[in-house]
N, C-alpha and C positions, 0 to 999 in steps of 0.2 A: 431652706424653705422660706425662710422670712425674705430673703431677696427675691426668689420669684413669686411673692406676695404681695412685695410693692410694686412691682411690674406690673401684676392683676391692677393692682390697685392705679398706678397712672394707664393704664391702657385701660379702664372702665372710666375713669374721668375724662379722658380725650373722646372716647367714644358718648358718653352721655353729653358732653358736651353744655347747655345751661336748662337741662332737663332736670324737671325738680327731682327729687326723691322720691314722692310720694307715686308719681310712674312709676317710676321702676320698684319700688317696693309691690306694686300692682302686679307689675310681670312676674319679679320675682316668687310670690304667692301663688301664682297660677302655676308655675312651676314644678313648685313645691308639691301642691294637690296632683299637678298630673305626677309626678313620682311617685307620689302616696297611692293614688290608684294604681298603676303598672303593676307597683308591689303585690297590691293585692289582688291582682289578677292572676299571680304566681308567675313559675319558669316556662313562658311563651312564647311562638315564633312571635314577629315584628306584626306580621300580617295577620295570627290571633289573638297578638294585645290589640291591635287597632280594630279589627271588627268590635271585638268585646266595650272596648271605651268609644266606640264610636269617633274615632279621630283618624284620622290619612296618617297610611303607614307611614310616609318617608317623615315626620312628626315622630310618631314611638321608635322610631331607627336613633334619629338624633336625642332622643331622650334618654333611651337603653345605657348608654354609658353611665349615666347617672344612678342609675340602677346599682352597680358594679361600685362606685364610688360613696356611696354612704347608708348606710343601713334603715332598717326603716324606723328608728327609736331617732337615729338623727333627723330622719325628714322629718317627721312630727314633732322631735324641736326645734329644729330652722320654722319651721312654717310657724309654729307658738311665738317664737322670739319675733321674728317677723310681723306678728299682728301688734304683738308687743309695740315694737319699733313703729310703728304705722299708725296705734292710738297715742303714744309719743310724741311723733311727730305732728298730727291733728291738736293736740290739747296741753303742746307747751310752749314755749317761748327758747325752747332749745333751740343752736344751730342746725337747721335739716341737714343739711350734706353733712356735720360733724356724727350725728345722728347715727345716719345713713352708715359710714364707714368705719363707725366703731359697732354693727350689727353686722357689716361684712367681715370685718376681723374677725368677729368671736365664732361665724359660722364657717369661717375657710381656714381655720388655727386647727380646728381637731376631725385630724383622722379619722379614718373606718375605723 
């Protein structure tokens, strides 16, 4: 596991490329909520999660997997840690990117 985590890890930095943090902490947030809502929309097709959330289905298609991959006691701590990391990052003199990838550690380390 730890090796295909450093892969994550250099394949999100090539791609982010000298995009701050605090973007993608953004994204990631959003994320997070739309999982948190799916959840609770319960076990749906694609096409009545997305009426119900008001979002275009090929959106909750590619989301659904995330569903299947962490529980929802995780999302609503990734998303808590998250904001965590986010007023962190706003109100310290910490490195952002070091920041940034020790809050992606601590949320892709533990399994469903």
């Amino acid at each position: 596991i730890a090796g295909r985590r450093d892969q994550f890890f250099i394949a999100l930095k090539a791609r982010l490329g000298d995009e701050h943090p605090l973007s993608t902490v953004g994204l990631l947030a959003s994320q997070w909520r739309m999982l948190i809502q799916m959840s609770d929309v319960g076990n749906s097709s694609a096409s009545a999660m997305a009426a119900v959330l008001k979002k275009p289905e090929f959106i909750v298609k590619k989301n659904m997997v995330g569903l299947r991959h962490w529980s929802r006691k995780q999302m609503q701590e990734g998303l808590k840690s998250l904001a965590l990391a986010d007023q962190t990052l706003k109100d310290s003199t910490f490195d952002a990117e070091l920041l940034f990838v020790n809050y992606m550690s601590q949320t892709w380390s533990s399994p469903k």
